[in-house]
N, CA, C and O of each residue as an XYZ file, in Angstrom:
708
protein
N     -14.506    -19.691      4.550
C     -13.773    -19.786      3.289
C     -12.745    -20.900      3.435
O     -12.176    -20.880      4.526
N     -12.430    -21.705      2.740
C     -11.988    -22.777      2.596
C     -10.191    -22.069      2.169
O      -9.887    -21.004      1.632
N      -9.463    -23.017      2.603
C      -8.006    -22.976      2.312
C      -7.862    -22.869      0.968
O      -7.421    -21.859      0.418
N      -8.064    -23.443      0.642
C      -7.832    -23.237     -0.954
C      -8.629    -21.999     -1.742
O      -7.941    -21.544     -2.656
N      -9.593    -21.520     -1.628
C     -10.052    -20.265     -2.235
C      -9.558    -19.203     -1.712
O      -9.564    -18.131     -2.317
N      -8.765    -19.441      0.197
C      -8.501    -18.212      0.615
C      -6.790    -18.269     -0.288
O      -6.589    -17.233     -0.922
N      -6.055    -18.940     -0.348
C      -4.800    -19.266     -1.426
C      -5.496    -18.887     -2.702
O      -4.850    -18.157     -3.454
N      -6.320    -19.138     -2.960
C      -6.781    -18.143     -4.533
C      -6.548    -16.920     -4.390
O      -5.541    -16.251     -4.623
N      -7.560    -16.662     -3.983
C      -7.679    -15.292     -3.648
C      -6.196    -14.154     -2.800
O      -6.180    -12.929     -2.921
N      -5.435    -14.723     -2.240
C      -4.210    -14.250     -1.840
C      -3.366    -14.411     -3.145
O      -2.906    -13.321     -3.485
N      -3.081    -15.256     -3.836
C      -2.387    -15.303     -4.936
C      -2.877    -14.291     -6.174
O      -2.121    -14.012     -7.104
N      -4.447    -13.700     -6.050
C      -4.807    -13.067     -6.987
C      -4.109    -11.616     -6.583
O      -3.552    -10.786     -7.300
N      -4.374    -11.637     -5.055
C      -3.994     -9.843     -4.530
C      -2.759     -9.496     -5.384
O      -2.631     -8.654     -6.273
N      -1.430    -10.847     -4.596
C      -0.660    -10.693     -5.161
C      -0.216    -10.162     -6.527
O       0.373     -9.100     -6.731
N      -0.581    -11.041     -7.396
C      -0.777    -10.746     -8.586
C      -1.169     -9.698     -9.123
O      -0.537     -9.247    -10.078
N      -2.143     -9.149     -8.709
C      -2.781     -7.831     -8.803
C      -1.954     -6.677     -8.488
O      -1.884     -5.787     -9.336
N      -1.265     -6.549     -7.302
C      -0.639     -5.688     -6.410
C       0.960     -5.529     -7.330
O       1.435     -4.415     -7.552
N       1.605     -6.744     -7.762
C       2.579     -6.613     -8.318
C       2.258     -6.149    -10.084
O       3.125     -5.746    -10.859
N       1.327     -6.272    -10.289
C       0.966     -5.690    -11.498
C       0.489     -4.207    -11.648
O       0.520     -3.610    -12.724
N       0.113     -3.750    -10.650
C      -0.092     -2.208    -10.318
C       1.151     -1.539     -9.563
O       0.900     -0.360     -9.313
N       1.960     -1.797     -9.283
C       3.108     -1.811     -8.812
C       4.241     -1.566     -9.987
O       5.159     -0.758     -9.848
N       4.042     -2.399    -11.196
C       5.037     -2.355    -12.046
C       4.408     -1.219    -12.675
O       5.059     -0.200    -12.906
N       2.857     -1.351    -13.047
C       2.551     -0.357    -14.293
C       2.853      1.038    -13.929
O       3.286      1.906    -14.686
N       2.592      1.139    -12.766
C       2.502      2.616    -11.813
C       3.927      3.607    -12.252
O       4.058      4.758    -12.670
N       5.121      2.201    -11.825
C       6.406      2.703    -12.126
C       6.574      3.008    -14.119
O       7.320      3.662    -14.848
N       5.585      2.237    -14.265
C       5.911      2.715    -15.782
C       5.280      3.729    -16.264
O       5.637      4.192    -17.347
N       3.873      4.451    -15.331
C       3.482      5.999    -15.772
C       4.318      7.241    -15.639
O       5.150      7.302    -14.733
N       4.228      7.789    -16.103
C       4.872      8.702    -16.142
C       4.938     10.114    -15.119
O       3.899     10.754    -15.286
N       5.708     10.669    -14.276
C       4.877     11.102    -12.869
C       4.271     12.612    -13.428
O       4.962     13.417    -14.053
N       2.735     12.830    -13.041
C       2.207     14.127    -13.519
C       2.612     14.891    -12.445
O       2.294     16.075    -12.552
N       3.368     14.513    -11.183
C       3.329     15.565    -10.332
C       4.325     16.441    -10.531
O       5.233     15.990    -11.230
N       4.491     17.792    -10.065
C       5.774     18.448     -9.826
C       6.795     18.176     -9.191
O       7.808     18.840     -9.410
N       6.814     16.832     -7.963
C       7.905     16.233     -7.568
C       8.318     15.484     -8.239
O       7.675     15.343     -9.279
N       9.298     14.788     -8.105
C      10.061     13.580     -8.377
C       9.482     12.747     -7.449
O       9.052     13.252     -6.413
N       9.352     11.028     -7.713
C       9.533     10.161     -7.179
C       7.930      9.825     -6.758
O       7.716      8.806     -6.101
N       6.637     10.840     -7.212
C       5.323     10.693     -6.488
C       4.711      9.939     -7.755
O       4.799     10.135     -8.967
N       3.896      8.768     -6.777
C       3.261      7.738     -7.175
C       1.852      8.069     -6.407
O       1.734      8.533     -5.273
N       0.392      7.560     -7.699
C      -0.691      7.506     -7.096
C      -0.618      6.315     -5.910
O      -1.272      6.624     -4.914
N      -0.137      5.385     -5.852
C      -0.088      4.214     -4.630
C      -1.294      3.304     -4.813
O      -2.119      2.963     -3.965
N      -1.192      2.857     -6.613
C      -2.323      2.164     -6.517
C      -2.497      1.386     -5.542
O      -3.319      1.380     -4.626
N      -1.232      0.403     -5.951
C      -0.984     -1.217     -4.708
C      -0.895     -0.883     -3.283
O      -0.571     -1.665     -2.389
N      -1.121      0.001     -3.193
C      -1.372      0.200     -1.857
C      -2.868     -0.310     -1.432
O      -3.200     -0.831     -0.367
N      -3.752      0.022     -2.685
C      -5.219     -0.566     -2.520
C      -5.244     -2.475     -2.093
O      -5.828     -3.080     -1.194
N      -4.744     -2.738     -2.703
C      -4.864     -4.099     -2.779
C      -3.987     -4.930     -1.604
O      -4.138     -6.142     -1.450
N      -2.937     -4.033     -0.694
C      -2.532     -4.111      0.658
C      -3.808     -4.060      1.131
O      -4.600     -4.952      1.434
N      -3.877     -2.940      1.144
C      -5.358     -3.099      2.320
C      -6.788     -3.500      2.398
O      -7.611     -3.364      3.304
N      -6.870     -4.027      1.222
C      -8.063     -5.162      0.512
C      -7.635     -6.353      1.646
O      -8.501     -6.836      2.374
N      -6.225     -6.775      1.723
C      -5.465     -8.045      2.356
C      -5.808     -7.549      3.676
O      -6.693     -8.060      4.363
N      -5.221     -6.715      3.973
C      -5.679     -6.071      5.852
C      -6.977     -6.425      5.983
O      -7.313     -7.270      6.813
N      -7.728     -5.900      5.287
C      -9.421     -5.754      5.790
C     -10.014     -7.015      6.102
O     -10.542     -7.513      7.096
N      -9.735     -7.402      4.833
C     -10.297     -8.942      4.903
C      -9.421    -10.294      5.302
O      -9.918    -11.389      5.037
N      -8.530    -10.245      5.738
C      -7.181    -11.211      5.712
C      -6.438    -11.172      7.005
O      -6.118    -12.234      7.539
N      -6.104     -9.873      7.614
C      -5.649     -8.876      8.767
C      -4.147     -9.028      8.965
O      -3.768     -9.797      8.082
N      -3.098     -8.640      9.735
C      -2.177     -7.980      9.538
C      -1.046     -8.918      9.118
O      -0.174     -8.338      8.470
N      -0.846    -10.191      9.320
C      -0.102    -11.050      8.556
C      -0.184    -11.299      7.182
O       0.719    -11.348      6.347
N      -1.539    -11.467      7.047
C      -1.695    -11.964      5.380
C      -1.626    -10.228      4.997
O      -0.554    -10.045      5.574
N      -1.831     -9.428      4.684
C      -1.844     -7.688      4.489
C      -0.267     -7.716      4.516
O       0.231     -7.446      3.423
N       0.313     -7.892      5.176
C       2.195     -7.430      5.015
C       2.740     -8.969      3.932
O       3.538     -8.947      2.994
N       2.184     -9.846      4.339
C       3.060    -10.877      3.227
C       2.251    -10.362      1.480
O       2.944    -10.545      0.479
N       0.928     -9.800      1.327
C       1.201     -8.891     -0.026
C       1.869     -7.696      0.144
O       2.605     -7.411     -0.801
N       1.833     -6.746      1.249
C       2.935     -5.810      0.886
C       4.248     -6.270      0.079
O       4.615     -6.079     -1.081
N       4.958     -7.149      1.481
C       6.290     -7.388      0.507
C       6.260     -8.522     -0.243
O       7.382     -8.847     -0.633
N       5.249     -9.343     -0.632
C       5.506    -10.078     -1.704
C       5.278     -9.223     -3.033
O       6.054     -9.419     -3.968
N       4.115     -8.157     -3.184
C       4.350     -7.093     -4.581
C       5.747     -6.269     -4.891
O       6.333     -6.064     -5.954
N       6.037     -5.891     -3.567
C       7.052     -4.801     -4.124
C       8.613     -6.312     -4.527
O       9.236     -6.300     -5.589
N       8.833     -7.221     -3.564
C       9.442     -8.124     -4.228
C       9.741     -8.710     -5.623
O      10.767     -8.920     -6.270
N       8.185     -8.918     -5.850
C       8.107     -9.230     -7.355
C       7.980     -8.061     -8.066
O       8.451     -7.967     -9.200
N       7.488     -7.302     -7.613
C       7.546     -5.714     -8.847
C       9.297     -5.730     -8.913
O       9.779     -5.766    -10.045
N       9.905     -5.714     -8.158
C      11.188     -4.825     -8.110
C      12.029     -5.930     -9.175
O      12.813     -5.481    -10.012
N      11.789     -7.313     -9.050
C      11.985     -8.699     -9.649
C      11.697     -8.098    -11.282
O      12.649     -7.901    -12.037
N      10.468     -7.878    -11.643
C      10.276     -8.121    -13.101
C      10.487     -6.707    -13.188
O      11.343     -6.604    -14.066
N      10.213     -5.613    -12.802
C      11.091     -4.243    -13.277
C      12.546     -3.942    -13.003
O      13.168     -2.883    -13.098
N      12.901     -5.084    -12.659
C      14.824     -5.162    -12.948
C      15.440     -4.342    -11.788
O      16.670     -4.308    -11.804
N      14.783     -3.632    -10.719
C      15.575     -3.238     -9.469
C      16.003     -3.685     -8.446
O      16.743     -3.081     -7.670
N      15.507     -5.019     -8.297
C      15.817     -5.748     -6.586
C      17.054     -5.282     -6.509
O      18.018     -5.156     -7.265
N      16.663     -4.958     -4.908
C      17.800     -4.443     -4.166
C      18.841     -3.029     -4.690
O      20.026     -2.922     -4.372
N      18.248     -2.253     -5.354
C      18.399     -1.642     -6.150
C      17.723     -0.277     -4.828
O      16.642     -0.428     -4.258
N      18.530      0.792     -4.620
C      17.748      1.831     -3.673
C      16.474      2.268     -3.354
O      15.913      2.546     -2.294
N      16.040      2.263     -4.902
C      14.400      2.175     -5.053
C      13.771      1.275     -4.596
O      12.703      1.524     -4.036
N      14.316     -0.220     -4.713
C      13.914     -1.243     -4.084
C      13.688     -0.680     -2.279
O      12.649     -0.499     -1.644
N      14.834     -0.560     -1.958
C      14.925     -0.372     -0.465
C      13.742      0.803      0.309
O      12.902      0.682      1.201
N      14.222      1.997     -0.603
C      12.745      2.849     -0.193
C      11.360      2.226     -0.273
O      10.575      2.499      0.635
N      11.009      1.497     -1.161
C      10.019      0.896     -1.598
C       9.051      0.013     -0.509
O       7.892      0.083     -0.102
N      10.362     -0.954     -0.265
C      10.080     -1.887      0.834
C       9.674     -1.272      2.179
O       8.797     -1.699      2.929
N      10.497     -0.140      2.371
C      10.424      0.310      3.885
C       9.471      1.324      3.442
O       8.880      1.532      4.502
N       8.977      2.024      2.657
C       7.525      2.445      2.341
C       6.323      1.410      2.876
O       5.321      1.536      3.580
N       6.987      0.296      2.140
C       5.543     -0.678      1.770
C       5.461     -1.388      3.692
O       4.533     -2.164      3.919
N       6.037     -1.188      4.387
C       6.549     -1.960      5.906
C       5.996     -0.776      6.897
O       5.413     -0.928      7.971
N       6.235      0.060      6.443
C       5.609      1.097      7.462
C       4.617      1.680      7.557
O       4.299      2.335      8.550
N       3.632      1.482      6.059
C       2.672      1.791      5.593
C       1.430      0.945      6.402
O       0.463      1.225      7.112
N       2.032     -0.175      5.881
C       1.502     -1.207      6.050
C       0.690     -1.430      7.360
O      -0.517     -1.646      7.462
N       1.787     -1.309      8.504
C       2.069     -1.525     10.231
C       0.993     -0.229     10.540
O       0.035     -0.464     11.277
N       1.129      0.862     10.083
C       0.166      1.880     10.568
C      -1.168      1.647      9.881
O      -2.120      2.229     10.400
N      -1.361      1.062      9.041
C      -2.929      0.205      8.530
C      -3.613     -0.492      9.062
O      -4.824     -0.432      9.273
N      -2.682     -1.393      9.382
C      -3.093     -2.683     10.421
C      -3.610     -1.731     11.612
O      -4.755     -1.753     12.065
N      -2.626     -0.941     12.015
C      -2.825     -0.771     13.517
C      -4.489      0.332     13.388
O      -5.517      0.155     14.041
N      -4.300      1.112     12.630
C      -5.652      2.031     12.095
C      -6.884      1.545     11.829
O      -7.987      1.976     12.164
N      -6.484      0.322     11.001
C      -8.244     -0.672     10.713
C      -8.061     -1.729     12.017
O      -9.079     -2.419     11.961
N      -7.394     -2.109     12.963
C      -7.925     -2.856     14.534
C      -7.951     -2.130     15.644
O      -8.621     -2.732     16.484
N      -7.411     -0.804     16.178
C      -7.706     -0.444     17.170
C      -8.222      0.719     16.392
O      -9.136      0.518     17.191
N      -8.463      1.427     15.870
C      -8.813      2.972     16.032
C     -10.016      2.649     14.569
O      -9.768      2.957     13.403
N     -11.381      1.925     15.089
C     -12.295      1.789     14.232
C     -13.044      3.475     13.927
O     -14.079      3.417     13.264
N     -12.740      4.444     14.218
C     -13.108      5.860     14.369
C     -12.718      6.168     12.656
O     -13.395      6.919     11.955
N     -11.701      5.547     12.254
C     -10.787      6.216     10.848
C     -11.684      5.216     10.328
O     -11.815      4.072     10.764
N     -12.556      5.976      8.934
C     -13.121      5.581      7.791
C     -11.573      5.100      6.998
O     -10.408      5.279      7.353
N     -12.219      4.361      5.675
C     -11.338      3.339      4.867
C     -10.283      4.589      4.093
O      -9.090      4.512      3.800
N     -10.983      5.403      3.966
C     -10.348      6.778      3.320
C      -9.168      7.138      4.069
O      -8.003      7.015      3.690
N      -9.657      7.679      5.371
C      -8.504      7.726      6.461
C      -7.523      7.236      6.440
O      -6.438      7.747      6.162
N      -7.869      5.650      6.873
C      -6.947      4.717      6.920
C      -5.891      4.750      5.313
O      -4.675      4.628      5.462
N      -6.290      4.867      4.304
C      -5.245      5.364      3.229
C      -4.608      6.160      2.761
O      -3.729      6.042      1.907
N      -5.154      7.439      3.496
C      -4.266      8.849      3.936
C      -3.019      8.440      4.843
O      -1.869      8.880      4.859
N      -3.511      7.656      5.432
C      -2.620      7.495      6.525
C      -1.474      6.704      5.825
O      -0.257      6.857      5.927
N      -2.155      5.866      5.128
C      -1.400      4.854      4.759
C      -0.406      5.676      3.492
O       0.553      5.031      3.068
N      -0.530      6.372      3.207
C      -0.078      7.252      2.230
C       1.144      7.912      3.144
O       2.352      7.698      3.051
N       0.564      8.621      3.883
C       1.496      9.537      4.577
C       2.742      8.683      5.224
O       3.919      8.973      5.011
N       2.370      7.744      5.929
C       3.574      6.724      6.728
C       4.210      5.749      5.196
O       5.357      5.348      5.395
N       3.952      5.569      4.562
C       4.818      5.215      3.343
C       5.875      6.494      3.165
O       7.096      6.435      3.312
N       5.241      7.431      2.881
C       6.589      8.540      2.096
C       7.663      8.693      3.883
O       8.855      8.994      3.943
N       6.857      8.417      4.936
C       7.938      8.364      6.160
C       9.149      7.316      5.938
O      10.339      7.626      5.990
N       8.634      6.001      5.676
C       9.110      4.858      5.362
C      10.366      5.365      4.168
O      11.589      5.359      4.304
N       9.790      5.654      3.360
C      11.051      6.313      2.526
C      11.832      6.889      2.652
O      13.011      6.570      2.495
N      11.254      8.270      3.086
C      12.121      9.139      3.546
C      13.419      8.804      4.777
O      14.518      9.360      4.783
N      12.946      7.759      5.768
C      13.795      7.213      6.321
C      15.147      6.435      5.895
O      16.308      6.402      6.302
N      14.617      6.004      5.166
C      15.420      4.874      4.112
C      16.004      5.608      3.202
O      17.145      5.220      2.955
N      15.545      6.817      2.416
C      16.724      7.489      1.776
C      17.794      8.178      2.627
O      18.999      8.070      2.402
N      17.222      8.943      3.686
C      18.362      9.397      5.098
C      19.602      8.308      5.522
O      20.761      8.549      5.862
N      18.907      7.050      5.367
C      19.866      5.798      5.674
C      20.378      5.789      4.716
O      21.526      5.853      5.156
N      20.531      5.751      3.338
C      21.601      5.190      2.086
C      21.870      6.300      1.585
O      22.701      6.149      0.690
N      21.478      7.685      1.767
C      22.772      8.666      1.852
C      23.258      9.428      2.655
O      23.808     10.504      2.417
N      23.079      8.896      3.708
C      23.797      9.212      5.056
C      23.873     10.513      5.088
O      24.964     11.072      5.207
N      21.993     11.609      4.920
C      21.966     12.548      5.203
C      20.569     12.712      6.043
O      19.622     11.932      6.140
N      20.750     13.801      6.522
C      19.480     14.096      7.245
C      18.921     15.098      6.138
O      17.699     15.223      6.062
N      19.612     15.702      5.416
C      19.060     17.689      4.636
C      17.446     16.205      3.636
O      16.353     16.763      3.538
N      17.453     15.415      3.345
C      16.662     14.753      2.659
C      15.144     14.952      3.181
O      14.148     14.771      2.479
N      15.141     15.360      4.546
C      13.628     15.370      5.362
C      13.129     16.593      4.671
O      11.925     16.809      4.527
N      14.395     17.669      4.097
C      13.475     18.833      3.624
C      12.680     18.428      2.475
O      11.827     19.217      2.070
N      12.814     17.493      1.988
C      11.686     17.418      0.629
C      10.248     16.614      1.710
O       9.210     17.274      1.762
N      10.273     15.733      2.216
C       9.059     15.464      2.869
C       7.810     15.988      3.118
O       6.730     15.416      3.266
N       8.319     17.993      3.161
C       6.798     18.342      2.894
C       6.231     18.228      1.866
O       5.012     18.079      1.776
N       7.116     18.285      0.801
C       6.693     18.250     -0.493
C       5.942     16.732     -0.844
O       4.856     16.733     -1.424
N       6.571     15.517     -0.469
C       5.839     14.722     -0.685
C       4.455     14.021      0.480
O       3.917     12.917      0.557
N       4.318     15.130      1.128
C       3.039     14.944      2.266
C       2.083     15.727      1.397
O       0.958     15.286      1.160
N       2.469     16.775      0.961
C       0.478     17.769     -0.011
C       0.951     16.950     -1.167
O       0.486     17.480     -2.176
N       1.672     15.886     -1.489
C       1.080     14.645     -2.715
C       0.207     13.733     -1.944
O      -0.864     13.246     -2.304
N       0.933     13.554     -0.652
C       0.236     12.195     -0.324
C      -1.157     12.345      0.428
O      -1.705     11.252      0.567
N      -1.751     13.239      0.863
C      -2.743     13.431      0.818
C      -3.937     13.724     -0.019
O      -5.042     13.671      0.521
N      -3.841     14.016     -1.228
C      -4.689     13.606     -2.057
C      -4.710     12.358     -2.982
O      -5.766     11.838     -3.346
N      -3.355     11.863     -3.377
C      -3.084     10.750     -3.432
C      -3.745      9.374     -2.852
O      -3.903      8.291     -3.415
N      -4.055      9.766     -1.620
C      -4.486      8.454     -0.280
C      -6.136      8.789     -0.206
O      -7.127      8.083     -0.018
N      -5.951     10.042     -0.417
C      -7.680     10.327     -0.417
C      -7.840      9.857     -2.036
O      -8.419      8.775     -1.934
N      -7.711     10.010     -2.895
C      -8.247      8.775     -3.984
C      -8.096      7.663     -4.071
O      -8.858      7.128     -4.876
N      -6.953      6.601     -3.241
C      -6.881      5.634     -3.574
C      -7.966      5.068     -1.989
O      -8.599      4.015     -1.921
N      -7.909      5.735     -1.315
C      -8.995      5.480     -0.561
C     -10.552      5.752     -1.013
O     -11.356      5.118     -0.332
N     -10.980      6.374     -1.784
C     -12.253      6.803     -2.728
C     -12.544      5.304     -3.572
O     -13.612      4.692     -3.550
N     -11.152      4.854     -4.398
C     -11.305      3.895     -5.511
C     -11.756      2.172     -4.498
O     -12.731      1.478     -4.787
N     -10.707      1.830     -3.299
C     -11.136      1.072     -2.225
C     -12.771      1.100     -1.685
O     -13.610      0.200     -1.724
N     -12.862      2.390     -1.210
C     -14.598      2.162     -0.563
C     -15.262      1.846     -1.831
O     -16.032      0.926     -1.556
N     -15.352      2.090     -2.907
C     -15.922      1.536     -3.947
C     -15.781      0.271     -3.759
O     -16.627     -0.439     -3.215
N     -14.699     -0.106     -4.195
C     -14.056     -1.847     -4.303
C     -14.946     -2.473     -2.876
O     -15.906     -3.242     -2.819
N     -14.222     -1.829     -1.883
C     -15.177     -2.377     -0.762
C     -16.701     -2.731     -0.836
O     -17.111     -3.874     -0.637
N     -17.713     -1.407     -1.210
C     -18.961     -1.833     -1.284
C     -19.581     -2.538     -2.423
O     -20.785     -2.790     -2.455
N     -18.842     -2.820     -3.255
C     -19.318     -4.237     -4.529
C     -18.543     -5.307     -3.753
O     -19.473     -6.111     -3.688
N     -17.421     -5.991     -3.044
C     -17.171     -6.840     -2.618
C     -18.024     -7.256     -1.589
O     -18.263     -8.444     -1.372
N     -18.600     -6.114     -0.802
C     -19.319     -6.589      0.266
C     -21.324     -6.784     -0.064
O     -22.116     -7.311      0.718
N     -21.632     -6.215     -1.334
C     -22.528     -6.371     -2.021
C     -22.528     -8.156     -2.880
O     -23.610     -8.673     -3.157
N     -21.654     -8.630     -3.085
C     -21.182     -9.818     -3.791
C     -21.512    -10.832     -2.801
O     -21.903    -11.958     -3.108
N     -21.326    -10.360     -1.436
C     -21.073    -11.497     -0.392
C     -19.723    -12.435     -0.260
O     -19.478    -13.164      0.702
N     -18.806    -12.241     -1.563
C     -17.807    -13.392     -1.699
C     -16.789    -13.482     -0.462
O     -16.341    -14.480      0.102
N     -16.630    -12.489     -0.289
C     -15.428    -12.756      1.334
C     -16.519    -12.308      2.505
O     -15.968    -12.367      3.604
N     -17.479    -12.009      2.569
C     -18.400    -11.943      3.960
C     -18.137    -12.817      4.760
O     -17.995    -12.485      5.937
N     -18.015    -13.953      4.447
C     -17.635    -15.321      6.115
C     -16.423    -14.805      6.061
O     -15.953    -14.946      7.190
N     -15.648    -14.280      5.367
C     -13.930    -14.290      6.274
C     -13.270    -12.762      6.516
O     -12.154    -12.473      6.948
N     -14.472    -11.812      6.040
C     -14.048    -10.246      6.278
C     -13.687    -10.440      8.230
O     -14.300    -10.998      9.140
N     -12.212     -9.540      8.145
C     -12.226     -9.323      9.616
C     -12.535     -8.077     10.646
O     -12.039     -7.729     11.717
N     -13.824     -7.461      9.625
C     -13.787     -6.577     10.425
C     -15.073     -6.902      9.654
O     -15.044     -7.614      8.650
N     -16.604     -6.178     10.312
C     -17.521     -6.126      9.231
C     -17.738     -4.854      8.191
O     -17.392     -3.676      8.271
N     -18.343     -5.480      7.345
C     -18.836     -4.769      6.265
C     -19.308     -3.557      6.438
O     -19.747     -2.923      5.478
């Protein structure tokens, strides 16, 4: 793949990722918690991992939640901060799940990726209100994030097997098909 289509195609994730990112925040949450998101853009992180691998995969992490937080008016804004350290820790346990531990199906790997996001948060809210009692909601947002990660991992292996049916990123997938 040529420099310039792989810059297409990274600029599209982007794009993509910060646009599922904003809309997400603009649904309305069906869950019984506060604060639970399906994690679309989380798909389109790890579209970047798979095919791209762990540098290009974290520069769309935080280039979506950047620009999401940008055009939905929060940068740097607490939500921002959970967000980021969601989207950073998520991320790092993806990478590390799709290169050493080829055992975890794509599903897996977004459970996972589910579960170490709400860690990422949860950390980061403990840090900006300088409490620990905050870990007690965590179970609550772990039986979200497991079905949560198991669909957005369902909607991915889809995405996956028409991308890899297409052939279009086959010379530059880093892992195979």
């Amino acid at each position: 793949m040529s420099s310039t289509r792989k810059l297409v195609f990274f600029s599209l994730l982007v794009a993509l990722g910060t646009t599922l990112h904003v809309a997400e925040g603009m649904i309305p949450n069906p869950f019984p918690f506060p604060g639970v998101k399906l994690g679309l853009a989380n798909i389109v992180t790890l579209i970047a991992l798979y095919f791209f691998g762990f540098r290009d995969g974290m520069a769309v992490a935080l280039s979506r939640v950047v620009l999401g937080s940008l055009v939905g008016g929060v940068f740097l804004s607490p939500g921002f901060l959970m967000s980021l350290s969601g989207a950073v820790v998520s991320t790092v346990v993806m990478a590390c799940l799709l290169g050493y531990a080829p055992c975890f199906s794509i599903k897996g790997v977004s459970v996972a990726g589910a579960v170490s996001h709400n860690v990422g948060q949860i950390l980061a809210a403990a840090f900006l209100i300088q409490s620990q009692t905050i870990f007690y909601y965590f179970p609550f947002l772990l039986l979200a994030a497991i079905p949560t990660g198991m669909v957005t991992g369902h909607i991915l292996d889809a995405l996956l097997t028409r991308l890899n049916k297409s052939g279009i990123l086959q010379e530059y997938a880093s892992r195979p098909l």
